[in-house]
Structures are given as structure tokens and as C-alpha cells.
N, C-alpha and C positions, 0 to 999 in steps of 0.2 A: 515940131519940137527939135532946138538943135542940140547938138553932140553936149554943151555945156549943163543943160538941164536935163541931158539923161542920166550924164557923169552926175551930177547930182542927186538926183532920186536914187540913185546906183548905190551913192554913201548911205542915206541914209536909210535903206531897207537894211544895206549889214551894219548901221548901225543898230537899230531895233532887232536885227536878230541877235547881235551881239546881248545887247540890254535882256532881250529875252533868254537867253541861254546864261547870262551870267544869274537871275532872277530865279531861271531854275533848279540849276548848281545849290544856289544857298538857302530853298526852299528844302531840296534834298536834304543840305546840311541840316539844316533845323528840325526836321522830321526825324532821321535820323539819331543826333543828340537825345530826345526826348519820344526813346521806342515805346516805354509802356503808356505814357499817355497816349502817342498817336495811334496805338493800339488799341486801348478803348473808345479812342472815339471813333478809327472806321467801325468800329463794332455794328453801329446802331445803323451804318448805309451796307454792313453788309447783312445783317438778317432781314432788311430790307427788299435788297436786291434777290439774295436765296428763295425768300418767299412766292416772290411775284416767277422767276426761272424755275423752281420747283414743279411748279403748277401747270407753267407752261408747258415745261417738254414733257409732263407724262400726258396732257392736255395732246398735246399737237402727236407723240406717239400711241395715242388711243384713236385720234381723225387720221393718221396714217395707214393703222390697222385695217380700221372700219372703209377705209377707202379701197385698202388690198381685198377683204373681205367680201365686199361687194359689187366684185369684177364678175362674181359666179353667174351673176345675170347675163342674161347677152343684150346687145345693142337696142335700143328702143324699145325694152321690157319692162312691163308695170304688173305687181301682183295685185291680186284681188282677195285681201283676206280677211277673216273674223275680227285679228288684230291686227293694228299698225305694225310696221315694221320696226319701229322704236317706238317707245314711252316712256316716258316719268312721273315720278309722284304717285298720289293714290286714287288714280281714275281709272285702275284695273275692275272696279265692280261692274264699270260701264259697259266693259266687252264682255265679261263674264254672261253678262245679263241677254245677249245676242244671240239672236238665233243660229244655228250653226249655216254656214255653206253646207249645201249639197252637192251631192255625185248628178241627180237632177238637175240641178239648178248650173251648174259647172257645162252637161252636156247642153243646155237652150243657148249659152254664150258658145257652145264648140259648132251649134248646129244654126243662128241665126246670125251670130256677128260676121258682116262680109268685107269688113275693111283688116284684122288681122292675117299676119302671115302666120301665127300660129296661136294654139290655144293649148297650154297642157294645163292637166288635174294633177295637182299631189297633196297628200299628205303624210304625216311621219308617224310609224307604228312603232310599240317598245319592244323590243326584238330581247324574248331570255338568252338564249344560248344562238350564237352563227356556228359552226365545224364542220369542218371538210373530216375525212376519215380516219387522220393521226393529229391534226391541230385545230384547238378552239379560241376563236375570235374572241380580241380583250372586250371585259364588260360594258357596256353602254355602247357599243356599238351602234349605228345607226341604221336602221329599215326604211325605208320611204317606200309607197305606193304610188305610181303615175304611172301616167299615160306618155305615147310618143312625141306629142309637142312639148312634154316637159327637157326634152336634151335637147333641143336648140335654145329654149328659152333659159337652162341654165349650164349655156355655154360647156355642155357635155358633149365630150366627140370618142368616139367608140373607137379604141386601139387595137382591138382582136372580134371577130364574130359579128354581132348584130346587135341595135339597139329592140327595144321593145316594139312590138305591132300593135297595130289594131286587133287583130287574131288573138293574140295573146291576150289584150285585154277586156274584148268582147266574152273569148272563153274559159276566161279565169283558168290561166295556163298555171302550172306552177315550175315558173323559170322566174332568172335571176340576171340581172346585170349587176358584175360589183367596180367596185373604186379599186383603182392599182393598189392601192396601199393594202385592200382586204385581199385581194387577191395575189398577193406575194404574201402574205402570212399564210393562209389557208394552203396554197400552194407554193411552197419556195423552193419544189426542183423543176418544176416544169409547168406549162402553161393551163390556165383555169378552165380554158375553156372546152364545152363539154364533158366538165367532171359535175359531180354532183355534191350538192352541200347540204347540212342540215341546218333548218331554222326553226326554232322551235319545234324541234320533233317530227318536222317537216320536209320529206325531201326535194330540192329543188335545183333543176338541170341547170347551168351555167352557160347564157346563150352568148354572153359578150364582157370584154372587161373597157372600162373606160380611160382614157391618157389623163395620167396623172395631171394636179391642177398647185398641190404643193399645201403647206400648213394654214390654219387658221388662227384667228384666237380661240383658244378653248382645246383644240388638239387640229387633228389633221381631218381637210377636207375632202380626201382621195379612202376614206376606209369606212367603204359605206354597204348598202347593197341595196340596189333597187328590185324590186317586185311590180306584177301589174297592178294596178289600183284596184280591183275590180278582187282579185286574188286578197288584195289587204283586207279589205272589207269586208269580206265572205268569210274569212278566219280568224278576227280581230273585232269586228263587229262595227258596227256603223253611229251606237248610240256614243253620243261624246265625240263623235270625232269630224270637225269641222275639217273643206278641205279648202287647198288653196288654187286657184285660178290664176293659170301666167300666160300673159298674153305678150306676145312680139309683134310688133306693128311692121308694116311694111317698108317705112321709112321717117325719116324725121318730120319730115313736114305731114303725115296721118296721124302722129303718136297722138295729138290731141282730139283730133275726132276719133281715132280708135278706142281712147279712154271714154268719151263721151258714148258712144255706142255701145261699149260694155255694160256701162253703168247705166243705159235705161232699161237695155236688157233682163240687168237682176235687180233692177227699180220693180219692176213690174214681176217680174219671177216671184219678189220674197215680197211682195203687194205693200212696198212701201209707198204712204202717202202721200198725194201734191202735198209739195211746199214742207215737207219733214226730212229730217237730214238721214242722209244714206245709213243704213245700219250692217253698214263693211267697210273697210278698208280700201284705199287703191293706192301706192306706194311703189317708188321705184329709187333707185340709186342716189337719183339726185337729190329726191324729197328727203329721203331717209338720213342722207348726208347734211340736209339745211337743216332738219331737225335737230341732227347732234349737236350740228353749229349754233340754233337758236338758245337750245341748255347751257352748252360752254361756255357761248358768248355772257350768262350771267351769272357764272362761276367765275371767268376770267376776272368780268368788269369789279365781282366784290373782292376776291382777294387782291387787285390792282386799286381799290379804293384804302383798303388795311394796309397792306404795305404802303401807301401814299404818306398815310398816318404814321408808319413808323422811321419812313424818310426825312417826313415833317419835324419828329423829335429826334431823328438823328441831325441835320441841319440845324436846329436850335443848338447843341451839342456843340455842333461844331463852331458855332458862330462862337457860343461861352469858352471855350478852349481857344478859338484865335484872337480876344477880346486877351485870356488872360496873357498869351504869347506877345499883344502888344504890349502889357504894361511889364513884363518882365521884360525886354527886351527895348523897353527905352531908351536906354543908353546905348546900344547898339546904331538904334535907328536914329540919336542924333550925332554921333560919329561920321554914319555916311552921308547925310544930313551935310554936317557941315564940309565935310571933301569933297560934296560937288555934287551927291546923287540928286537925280530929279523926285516931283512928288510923284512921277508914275511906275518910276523904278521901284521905289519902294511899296506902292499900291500892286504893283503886276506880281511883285513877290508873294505878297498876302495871300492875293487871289489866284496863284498858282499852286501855295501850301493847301489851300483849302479844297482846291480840284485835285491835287493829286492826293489828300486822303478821301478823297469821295471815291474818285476814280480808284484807288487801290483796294479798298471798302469793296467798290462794286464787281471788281473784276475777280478780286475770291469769294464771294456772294453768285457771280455766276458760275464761275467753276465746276462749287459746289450744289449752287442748285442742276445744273446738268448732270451732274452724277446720280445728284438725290433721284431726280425724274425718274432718270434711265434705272436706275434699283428698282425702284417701287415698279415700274414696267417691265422689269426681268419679272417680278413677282406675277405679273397679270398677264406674261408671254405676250410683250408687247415689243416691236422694234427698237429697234437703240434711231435715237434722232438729237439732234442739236436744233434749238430753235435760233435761228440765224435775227430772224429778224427781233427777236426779244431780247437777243444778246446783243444788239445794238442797241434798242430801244432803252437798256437796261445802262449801259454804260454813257448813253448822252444823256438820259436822269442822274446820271449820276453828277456828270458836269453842270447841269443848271443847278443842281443843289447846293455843288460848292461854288459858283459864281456867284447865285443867290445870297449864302449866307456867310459868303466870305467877302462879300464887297463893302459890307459897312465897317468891321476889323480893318479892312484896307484902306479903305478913306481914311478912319480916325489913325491911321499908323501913318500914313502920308501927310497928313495936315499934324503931326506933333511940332510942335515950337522947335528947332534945334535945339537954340541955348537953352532951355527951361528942360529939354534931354538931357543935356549933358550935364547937369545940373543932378538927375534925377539917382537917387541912391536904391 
């Protein structure tokens, strides 16, 4: 290519940007002119757009949560429980109906399965009253009963004293591990450990406090206390109370035979039959996460199919408002018409007014739906997040809409007769 034909294409790229930049100038000016109309009509791309972003980000700030959430596991951990670790809908009769885990049945998986690096038992007892000597732990506080493989499998690391024994749980000791958070209320001038607490009217030596792990959904994961399981059991009683089995595998590449050998273990333990489906649980981080995604995914997909529908009649909208901008605006268009504008000068306009009210429609539609999200997620103690990729998503819909239904207004405004324009009263 020599220097003559670059110099060329060189014109006529700033020409077309010229053509485009003057096209969007008087698209401004036209929108402009006529604010209340153009106000109505993004109306219909912006509650459009709101809808679909609404949903999203408290959507993507709920899988954010539930992802923070569920770091408490540690690495290659899967539980084994009564219930799933998530569920929906009304298939709660199904577990109800289940025979509970045992402390039994928990020890055959601690004492036969040989491919786990660990195996802890826990389960969660209603704790009345927690108090140390001058202060008493806020209501619902949480009690759990386990055993020692339950703090590595949930990623519990002991910041003073000692975690639980076997000793301890063998002989239904009555000691305590608590959560930093419980033990800076109970004690907040000096350290917990080795003081004694009351639990239910109970009193119990404080052998270790745990490092802090930070907030959950629902309140704080650090203000807790654990007991021996063995101890929970003995004081709480055993009927009703199903436990949970966490196993940590030794590596990634066992996690799948280690799930495998759990589960023929309590196949056999709770004599379920060949060829009948498990009657427990086995769930881990990931499951639990593709679950949330699998309900989302058809929450997303219908309200992106609703707002589709109101994009759809907001685009009809808009096509009827640039349909009447051409015929008011005749005589305009056979003026430049006849001084020389081309038919795509006057098409690129059309179809520039109708993308930048789509586009203006959609971008305070996302706005607000990111604020909407993030509300309603302060409400449910949820992270503040921006969905980046729906705010894209959200504003190039926005652009195929006004292309779409501003390209037929543009044609017919580009193919007007001049003279029969100029003409036009």
C-alpha cells in the first residue's frame, strides 16, 4: 500500500468520525429539545434494566456470602449429615422422616475408615444461659458438642491453651473451648483461659480459646463454645439429636475414595439396602455452592426472561416515538437532504437517538438497581458487591434494543423524498 492510499483512508476515517460526531451532537440536540418525552420513553429500558440488576447483585451478594461462609471447612472436607447442607422447596418431610446419625455410627466411620486424615462428630445443643461470674453471653448463643477431629475439619486453630482430647471426650469432662468473640464478652479484662463458666447451670473449666475467624451471615462465627460431644449427650440427651460426621481426606486426589468409603461404611452401619439411595447426606463446599448456583441459575433465568418482556415493550416504545420524531421532523430532514447530507448521515442519527435513549434508560436502571441489591443485602447482612459482569451485560442490551428498534425509523427517515420534505407542513 503506497503513501497515496493511506493518505486516503486517513480522510476518510476523519471523515466518518467527523459524520459520526456531528450525527451525535444533533441526536443530543433532539433528545434534549424534547426532555419529557425522552423521559418517558427510557422509562420502559429503565425498569427493565433495574429489574434484571436488582436481582442480580443481591443474587451474586448472597454467592458471595455463602462462599465467605464456607471457608469454616477446611481443605478436602465433606460432611456427613441427616440434612443437606442447602435445600429448597418443600422436601423438608424427606429428612424429617430419617433416621438420625449416631455417636455409634459416627465412631464405625472414626474407627474403620483408613483412607481419612480426620474424622470429627459434632452436633449443636440449645445452650439457656453461657456466664462467666460478672457477665452473661447474649441469647442464642451457640453450644456444639465434638470431638478433636472436628478443629481441623473446621478450620479451628486454638490461640491460647488446648483444643479438646480424646480424654476429654472419652470421659465426659466438663471443659469448654470458646470462640474469641465469646470469650472477650465473658472475659474483657483478662484472659479466659482457665476461668470457669456457667452453661446451663453448669459449671465448666475453660481449657482453650480459638483465633478468631470474623462475621457470618446471620451474626458472628467467633461467639460460640464448644463442649465434649460425649458431655453434650449425657446432659442434653441423645433422643432428637442427629450428629454430624466431618471427614478431611488426605488429599485431593483421595477426596473421592475417601467419600466412597465413608459412605459404605454407614451403608452398612444404618443397613441400608443394595440398590436404595443413601439415607444421609454427604456435602462439601463445593456441592453446597453448585446447589445454590443450580436454584439461582432459575431465579436468574426467569426474571431475565420478565424483564426481556419489558425491554421488548419498552423497544416497541421507542421505535413509536422515533416513527413520530421522523414525521415531525420532515422538514428538518429534507433541508439537510437537500445541502448535501448523505442517506446514512441521516440513518446514523436516528439510530444514535435511539441507542443513547436506551443507553441512558439503562445506565440509571443500573445504578439503581445496584443500590436496590446492595439495600435489600444490608437488610439480610449481606456484602456490598457490584455485579460487573451484568453491568455490562445490561448496557450492551441496552444497545441491541436501540439498534434493533431504531433501525426501521432510520431507514424510513433516510429514504424521505427531499423535495416531497420540504414541501411537508
Amino acid at each position: 500500500m503506497n503513501a497515496g492510499e493511506n493518505h486516503s483512508m486517513l480522510r476518510l476515517a476523519n471523515v466518518a468520525l467527523a459524520e459520526i460526531k456531528e450525527s451525535f451532537l444533533m441526536a443530543t440536540g433532539a433528545l434534549a429539545a424534547h426532555k419529557l418525552r425522552s423521559a418517558l420513553t427510557l422509562l420502559g429500558v429503565l425498569v427493565g434494566v433495574f429489574s434484571i440488576i436488582v436481582v442480580m447483585t443481591t443474587m451474586e451478594a448472597m454467592q458471595t456470602r455463602i462462599q465467605n461462609d464456607l471457608n469454616q471447612l477446611g481443605g478436602q472436607t465433606f460432611v456427613v449429615s441427616k440434612w443437606p447442607g442447602i435445600f429448597f422447596g418443600g422436601t423438608g418431610v424427606k429428612y424429617w422422616m430419617r433416621k438420625d446419625l449416631t455417636m455409634a455410627q459416627g465412631r464405625k466411620v472414626m474407627e474403620r475408615a483408613a483412607l481419612p486424615l480426620s474424622v470429627g462428630l459434632e452436633t449443636d445443643f440449645s445452650a439457656g444461659t453461657i456466664r462467666s461470674a460478672n457477665t452473661e453471653a447474649s441469647p442464642g448463643t451457640d453450644l456444639t458438642g465434638d470431638t478433636p477431629g472436628s478443629f481441623s475439619a473446621q478450620n479451628w486453630t486454638v490461640a491460647e491453651g488446648r483444643a479438646l482430647s480424646d480424654a476429654d471426650v472419652d470421659g465426659a469432662h466438663d471443659v469448654c473451648v470458646l470462640g474469641s468473640a465469646l470469650a472477650t464478652n465473658l472475659f474483657p479484662y483478662g484472659s479466659a483461659l482457665d476461668e470457669t463458666v456457667r452453661i446451663d447451670n453448669v459449671n465448666y473449666t475453660v481449657i482453650g480459646v480459638l483465633e478468631p475467624k470474623g462475621s457470618m451471615a446471620g451474626g458472628d462465627q467467633d461467639s460460640f463454645a464448644v463442649i465434649p460431644l460425649t458431655t453434650g449427650l449425657s446432659r442434653y440427651g441423645r433422643r432428637d439429636q442427629s450428629i454430624n460426621i466431618l471427614v478431611q481426606s488426605r488429599s485431593a486426589e483421595d477426596y473421592d475414595d475417601t467419600v466412597e468409603q465413608v459412605r459404605d461404611i454407614l451403608r452398612v452401619a444404618r443397613k441400608v439396602p443394595p440398590g436404595k439411595d443413601d439415607d444421609f447426606e454427604i456435602f462439601s463446599n463445593d456441592s453446597m455452592l453448585a446447589q445454590f448456583n443450580s436454584f439461582t441459575f432459575a431465579v436468574r433465568l426467569g426474571v431475565t426472561l420478565v424483564s426481556s418482556i419489558a425491554l421488548l415493550a419498552a423497544g416497541v416504545g421507542i421505535m413509536n416515538i422515533m416513527l413520530v420524531s421522523v414525521t415531525e421532523r420532515t422538514r428538518e430532514i429534507g433541508i439537510r437532504r437537500a445541502i448535501g447530507a448523505k442517506k446514512r448521515s441521516v440513518m446514523v442519527q436516528f439510530i444514535i437517538e435511539a441507542i443513547m435513549l436506551c443507553e441512558l434508560g439503562g445506565a440509571i436502571g443500573v445504578v439503581l438497581g445496584v443500590i436496590g441489591g446492595n439495600v435489600a443485602g444490608h437488610y439480610m447482612e449481606l456484602p456490598v458487591v457490584i455485579p460487573y459482569d451484568w453491568v455490562v451485560i445490561g448496557l450492551v442490551i441496552c444497545s441491541v434494543v436501540g439498534i434493533i428498534f431504531g433501525t426501521y425509523p432510520a431507514y424510513k427517515a433516510a429514504n424521505l423524498d427531499p423535495i416531497e420534505s420540504l414541501r411537508y407542513e
